[in-house]
C-alpha positions as CSV (number, residue, x, y, z in Angstrom):
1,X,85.3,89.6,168.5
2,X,85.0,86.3,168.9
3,X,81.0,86.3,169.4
4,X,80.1,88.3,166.5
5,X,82.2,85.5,164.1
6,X,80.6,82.6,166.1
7,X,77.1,84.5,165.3
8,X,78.0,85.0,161.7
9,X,79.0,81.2,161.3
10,X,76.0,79.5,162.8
11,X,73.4,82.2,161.3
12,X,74.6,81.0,157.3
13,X,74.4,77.1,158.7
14,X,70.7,77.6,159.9
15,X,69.8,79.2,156.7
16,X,70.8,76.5,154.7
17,X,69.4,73.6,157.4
18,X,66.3,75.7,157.4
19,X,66.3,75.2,154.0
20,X,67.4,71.4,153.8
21,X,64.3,71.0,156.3
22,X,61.5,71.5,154.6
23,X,62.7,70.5,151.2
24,X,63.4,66.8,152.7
25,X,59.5,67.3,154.9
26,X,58.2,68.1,151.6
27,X,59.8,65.8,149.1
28,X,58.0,62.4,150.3
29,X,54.7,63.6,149.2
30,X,55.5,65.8,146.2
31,X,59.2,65.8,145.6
32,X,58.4,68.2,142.2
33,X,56.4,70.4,144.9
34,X,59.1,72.6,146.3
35,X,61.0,72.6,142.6
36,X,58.1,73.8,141.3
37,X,57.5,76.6,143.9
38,X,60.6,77.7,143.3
39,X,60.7,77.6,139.9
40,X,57.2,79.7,139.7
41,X,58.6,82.1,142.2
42,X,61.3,83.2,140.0
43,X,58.9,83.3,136.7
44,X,56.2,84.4,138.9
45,X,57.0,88.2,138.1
46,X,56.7,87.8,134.3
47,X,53.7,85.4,134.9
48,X,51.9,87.9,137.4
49,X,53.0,90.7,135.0
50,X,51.4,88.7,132.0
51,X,48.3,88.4,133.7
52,X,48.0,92.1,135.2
53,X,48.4,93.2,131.4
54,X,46.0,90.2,130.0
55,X,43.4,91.4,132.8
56,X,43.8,94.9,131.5
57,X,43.2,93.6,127.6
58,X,40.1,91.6,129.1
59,X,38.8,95.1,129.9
60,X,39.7,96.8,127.0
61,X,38.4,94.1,124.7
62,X,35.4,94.3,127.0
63,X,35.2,97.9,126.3
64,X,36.0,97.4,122.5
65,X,32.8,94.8,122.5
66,X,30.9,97.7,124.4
67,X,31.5,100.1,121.7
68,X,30.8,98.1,118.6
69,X,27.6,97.0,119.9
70,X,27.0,101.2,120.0
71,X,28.2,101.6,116.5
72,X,26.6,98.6,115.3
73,X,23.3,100.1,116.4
74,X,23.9,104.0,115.7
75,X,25.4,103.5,112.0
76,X,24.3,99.4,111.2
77,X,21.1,99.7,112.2
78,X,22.3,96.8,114.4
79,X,22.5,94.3,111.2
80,X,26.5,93.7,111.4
81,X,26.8,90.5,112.5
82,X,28.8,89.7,116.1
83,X,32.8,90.1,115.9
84,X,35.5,88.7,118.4
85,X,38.4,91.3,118.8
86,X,42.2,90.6,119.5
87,X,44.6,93.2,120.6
88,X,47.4,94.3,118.5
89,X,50.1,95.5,120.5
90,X,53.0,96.3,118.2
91,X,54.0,99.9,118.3
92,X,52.9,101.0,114.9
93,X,49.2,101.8,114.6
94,X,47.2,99.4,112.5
95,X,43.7,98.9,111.4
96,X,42.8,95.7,110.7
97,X,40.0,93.6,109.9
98,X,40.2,90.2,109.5
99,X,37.0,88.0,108.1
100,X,36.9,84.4,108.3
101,X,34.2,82.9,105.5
102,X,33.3,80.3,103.4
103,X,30.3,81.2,101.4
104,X,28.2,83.1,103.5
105,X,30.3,85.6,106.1
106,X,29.8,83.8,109.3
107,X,31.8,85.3,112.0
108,X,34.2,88.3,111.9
109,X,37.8,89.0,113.9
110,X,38.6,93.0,114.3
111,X,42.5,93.3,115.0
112,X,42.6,96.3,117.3
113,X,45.8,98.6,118.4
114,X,46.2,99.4,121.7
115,X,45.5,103.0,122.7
116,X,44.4,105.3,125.2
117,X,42.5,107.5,122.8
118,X,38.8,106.7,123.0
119,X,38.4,108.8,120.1
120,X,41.1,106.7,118.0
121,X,39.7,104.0,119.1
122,X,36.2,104.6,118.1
123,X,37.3,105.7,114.4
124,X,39.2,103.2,114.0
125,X,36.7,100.5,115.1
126,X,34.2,102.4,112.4
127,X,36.9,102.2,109.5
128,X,37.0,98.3,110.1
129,X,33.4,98.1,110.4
130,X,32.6,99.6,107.6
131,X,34.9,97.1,105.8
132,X,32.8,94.2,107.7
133,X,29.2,96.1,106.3
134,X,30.6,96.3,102.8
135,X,31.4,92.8,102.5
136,X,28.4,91.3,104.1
137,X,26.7,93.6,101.1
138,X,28.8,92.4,98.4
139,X,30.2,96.2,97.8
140,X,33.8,95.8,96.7
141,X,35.6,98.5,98.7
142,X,39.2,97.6,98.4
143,X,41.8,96.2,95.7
144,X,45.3,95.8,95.9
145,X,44.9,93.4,98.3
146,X,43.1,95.5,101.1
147,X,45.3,98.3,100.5
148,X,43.7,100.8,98.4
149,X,40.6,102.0,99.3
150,X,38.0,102.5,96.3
151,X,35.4,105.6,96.0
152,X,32.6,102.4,97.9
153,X,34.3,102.7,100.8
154,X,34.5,106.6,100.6
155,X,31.0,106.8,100.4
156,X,30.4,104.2,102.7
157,X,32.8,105.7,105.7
158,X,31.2,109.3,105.6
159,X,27.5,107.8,105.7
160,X,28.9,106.9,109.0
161,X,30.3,110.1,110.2
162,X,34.4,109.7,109.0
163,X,36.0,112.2,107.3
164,X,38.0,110.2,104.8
165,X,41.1,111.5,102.8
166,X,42.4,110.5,99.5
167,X,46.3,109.6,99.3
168,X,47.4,107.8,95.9
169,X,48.8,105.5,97.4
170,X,45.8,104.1,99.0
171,X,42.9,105.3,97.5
172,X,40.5,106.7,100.5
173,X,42.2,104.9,103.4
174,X,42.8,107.8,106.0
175,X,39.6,108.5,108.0
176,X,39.2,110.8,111.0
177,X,36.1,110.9,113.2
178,X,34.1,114.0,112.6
179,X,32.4,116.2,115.4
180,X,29.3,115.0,114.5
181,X,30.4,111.0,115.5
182,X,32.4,112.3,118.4
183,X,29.2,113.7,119.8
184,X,26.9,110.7,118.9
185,X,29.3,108.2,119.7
186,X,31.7,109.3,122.9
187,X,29.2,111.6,124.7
């Protein structure tokens, strides 16, 4: 009995001289050092998380990028100019496109949601780019701020293989990719 406390004792002191050690051998050169470490070890979950989820938006934006180029040249005739893309990753689906100007239409952020759905996806990126194509052609698609979607943007979403359905609320807002795009753009 009186082994095993004698073991327990001494095992708890070594842990924290073990730990006194090499926090004194490494606080003459970099006292923040070992503070540091520790401090990034505990965050270091979140931060590693973080990153494992920003590399998987790097690929997806990469694959976003990927599949506008194919649009651009399928439905564009490759004359929409070059876009940057940000992910959006609230639960709710949106489509977005976000132009930055001053007289002439100069570069072009897509807002995109985050799904799993390459078919979604591809609509979806469509919808916004024909927004992009009707604005670099001074065709005024939209009032209501953005919201309702005018008979231009009808006619301009099923040149490019959406089916687009009316709602009065917005005008011709809801589009859907059609077999025909499915099989030109996803196969």
């Amino acid at each position: 009995i009186g082994e095993p406390e004698t073991t327990e004792e001494p095992t708890p002191s070594e842990e924290t001289e073990t730990t006194e050690e090499p926090t004194p051998s490494e606080e003459p050169a970099p006292t923040e050092a070992p503070e540091a470490t520790e401090e990034t070890e505990e965050p270091s979950p979140k931060k590693k998380a973080s990153k494992k989820v920003e590399t998987d938006y790097t690929e997806y934006l990469e694959k976003i990028d990927a599949l506008y180029n194919k649009l651009n040249d399928i439905y564009f005739e490759g004359k929409l100019i070059a876009a940057s893309f940000s992910v959006d990753t609230s639960k709710r689906y949106k489509k977005h496109c976000a132009m930055r100007y001053d007289d002439v239409i100069e570069t072009a952020e897509i807002v995109v949601p985050v799904t799993d759905n390459d078919t979604t996806l591809a609509e979806g990126l469509c919808h916004n780019m024909v927004h992009l194509y009707c604005a670099l052609n001074g065709i005024k698609d939209t009032c209501q701020n953005g919201r309702y979607h005018n008979s231009a943007f009808h006619r301009e979403a099923e040149a490019r293989g959406l089916e687009v359905m009316y709602t009065s609320a917005d005008g011709w807002a809801h589009t859907t990719a059609t077999a025909d795009f499915i099989n030109k753009v996803l196969n």
